[in-house]
N, C-alpha and C positions, 0 to 999 in steps of 0.2 A: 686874463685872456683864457686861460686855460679851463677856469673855474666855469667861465660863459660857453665855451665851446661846448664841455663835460653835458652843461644844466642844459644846455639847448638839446644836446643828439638825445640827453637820457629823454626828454619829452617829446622826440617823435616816436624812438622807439618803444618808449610805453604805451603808445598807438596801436600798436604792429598784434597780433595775436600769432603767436608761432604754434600750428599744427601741424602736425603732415599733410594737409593739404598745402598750407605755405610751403613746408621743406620742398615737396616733388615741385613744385612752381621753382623753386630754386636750382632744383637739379637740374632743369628740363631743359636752362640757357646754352645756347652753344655759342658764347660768349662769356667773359668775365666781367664787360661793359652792360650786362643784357641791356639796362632800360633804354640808353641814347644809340648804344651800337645797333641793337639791332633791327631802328629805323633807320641808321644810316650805313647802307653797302658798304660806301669805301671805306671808312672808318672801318668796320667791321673786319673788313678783310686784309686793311694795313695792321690793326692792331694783331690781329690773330697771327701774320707776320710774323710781327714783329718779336712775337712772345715764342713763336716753334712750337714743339711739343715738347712741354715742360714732365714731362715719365722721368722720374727717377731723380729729380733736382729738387733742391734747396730753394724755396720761395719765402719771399715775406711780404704779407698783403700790408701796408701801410692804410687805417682808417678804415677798417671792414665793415662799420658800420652795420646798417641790416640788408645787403645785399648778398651777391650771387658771388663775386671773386673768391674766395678761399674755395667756396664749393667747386667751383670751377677746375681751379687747378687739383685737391683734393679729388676727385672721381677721376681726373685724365693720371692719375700715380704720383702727385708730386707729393715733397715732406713740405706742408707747409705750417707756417708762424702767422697768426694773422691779429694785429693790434686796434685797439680803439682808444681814444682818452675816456670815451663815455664806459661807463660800467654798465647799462644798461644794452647796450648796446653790444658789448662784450657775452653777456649773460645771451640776450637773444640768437648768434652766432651761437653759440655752445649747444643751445638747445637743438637747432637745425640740425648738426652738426653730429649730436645725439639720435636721432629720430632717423638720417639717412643712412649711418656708421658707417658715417667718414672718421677720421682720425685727426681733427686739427686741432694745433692749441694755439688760443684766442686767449689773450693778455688783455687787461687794462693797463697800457704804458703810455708814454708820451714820445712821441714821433720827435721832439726835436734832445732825447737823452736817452739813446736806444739801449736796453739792457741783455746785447748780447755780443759772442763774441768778434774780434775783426777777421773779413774774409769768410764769412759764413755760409753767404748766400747767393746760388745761382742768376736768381730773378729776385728784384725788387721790384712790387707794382704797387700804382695808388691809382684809385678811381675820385676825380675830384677830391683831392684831400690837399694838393700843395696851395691852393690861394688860402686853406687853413693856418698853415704854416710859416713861421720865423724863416726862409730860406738859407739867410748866414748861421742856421741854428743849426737845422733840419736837414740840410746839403750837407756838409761834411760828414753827419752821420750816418748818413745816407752810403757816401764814399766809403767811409771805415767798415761797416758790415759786407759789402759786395766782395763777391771775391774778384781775384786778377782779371778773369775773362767773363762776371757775370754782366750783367745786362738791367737796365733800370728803362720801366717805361711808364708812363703820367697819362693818361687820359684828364685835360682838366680845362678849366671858363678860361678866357681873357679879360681883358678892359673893353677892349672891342672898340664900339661907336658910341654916337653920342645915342642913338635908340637904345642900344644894351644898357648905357651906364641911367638912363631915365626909366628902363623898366625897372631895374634895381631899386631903381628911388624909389617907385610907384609900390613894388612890394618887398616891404624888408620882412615879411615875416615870414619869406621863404629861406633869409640868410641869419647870420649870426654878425652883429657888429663890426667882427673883428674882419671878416674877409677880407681880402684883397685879389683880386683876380689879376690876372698875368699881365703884367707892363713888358713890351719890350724889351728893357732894361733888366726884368726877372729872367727871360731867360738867355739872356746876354751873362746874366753871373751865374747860371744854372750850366752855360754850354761851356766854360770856361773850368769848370767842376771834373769836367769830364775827357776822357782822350777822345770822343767822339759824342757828334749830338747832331743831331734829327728833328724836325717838327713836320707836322702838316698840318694844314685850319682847314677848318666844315661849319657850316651852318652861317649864310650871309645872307644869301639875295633871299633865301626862306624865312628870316628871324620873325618879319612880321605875322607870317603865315604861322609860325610855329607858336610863336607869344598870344595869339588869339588863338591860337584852340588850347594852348595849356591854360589860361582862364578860364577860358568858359566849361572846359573839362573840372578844372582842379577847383573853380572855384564859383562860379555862376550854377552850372546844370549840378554840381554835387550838391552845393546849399537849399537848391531847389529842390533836390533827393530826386531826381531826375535821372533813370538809369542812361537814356539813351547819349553817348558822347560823340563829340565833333571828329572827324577822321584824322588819323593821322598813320596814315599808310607808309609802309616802306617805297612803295613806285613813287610816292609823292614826293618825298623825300630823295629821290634818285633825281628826279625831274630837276629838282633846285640845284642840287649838286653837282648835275653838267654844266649849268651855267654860272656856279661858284669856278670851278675851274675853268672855263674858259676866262671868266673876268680877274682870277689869280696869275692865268698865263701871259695875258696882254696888260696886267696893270699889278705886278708883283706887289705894292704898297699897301693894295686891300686886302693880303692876306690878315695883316693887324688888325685889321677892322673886324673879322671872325668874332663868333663865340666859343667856338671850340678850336681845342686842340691836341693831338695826342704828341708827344715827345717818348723820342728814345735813346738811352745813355749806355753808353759802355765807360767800362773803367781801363 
């Protein structure tokens, strides 16, 4: 499992070209979620909630992969740790990281046998990283680094519907075998981890709408080397989301039906 996760991230991120122009792309999010947050408002504005202002705390980014979260908290003051299983991936964090002198250190570790000490850490985040994860592994460790009063928060997929679990099917070469996205049931032993637990879901009555333009963006108009892409607006994104909420208010059951969802844990 570990070895495929490793092979899979090391070969997107050997994709990625890290210059300063990537790094200031990366400073520039005023989010740690940048790519899904900051199309979608509420998300955006619950997560950023949810996390406070992190000046002067103890963070560990879980799966930093080649995104924005550790820079994130790094420019707003925090000390942060930020991990990958991929070493490539690890190496490209470093570089950004280098180039905007920020101060973080980026490990190649494995999330489910955390090499640090207990009660460490303010904030524990992960952006899409727990359906990567052993949960019975990954969750206790989780607990054992956080301090007394810190705080753990998931931006991460579900199981969703039967359209989510057929797009999956339709392209695996967007995941890694191992995945498993959130059952019910995950965070039922997830919220049971913790003295307090939180969820909200985003992304339902828009899926269709969102799943046709990230083909034909990611994967039609690219292969065609076709600069011009399908929209995908924040207001558009806003529009779907009023009436995700109203249909989460009057029929609470479709909240599981979502693709997303953020969760937040106290210890």
């Amino acid at each position: 499992m570990l070895e495929q996760e490793a092979a899979y991230h090391d070969s997107i991120a050997k994709r990625i070209t890290i210059d300063i122009k990537k790094a200031k792309k990366f400073f520039a999010y005023d989010s740690p979620a940048a790519h899904i947050a900051d199309r979608l408002p509420r998300l955006k504005q619950e997560l950023l909630k949810a996390l406070g202002n992190p000046k002067g705390k103890r963070v560990l980014v879980l799966g930093c992969g080649v995104d924005n979260a550790a820079i994130w908290f790094s420019k707003l003051g925090a000390s942060v740790d930020s991990i990958d299983i991929s070493p490539k991936s690890v190496e490209n964090q470093r570089l950004v990281a280098d180039l905007l002198n920020l101060e973080i250190n980026s490990i190649v570790m494995d999330a489910h046998n955390l090499d640090f000490p207990s009660n460490e850490y303010d904030i524990v985040y992960g952006n899409a990283i727990l359906h990567h994860l052993r949960l019975e592994d990954s969750i206790p460790e989780i607990v054992r680094v956080l301090k007394p009063d810190g705080r753990v928060v998931f931006r991460d997929v579900m199981r969703g519907n039967i359209f989510l679990r057929g797009f999956r099917l339709l392209t695996p070469f967007w995941r890694t075998p191992d995945e498993h996205p959130l059952k019910k049931s995950d965070l039922v032993f997830i919220g049971r981890m913790f003295a307090s637990f939180e969820s909200s879901q985003y992304i339902l009555f828009g899926l269709p709408y969102f799943f046709f333009a990230r083909i034909m963006n990611d994967v039609i108009l690219k292969k065609m080397k076709i600069r011009k892409r399908f929209p995908m607006h924040n207001s558009i994104f806003a529009k779907f989301d009023r009436v995700d909420r109203v249909l989460f208010r009057l029929m609470p059951f479709l909240r599981n039906q979502a693709w997303l969802c953020l969760i937040v844990l106290t210890k």
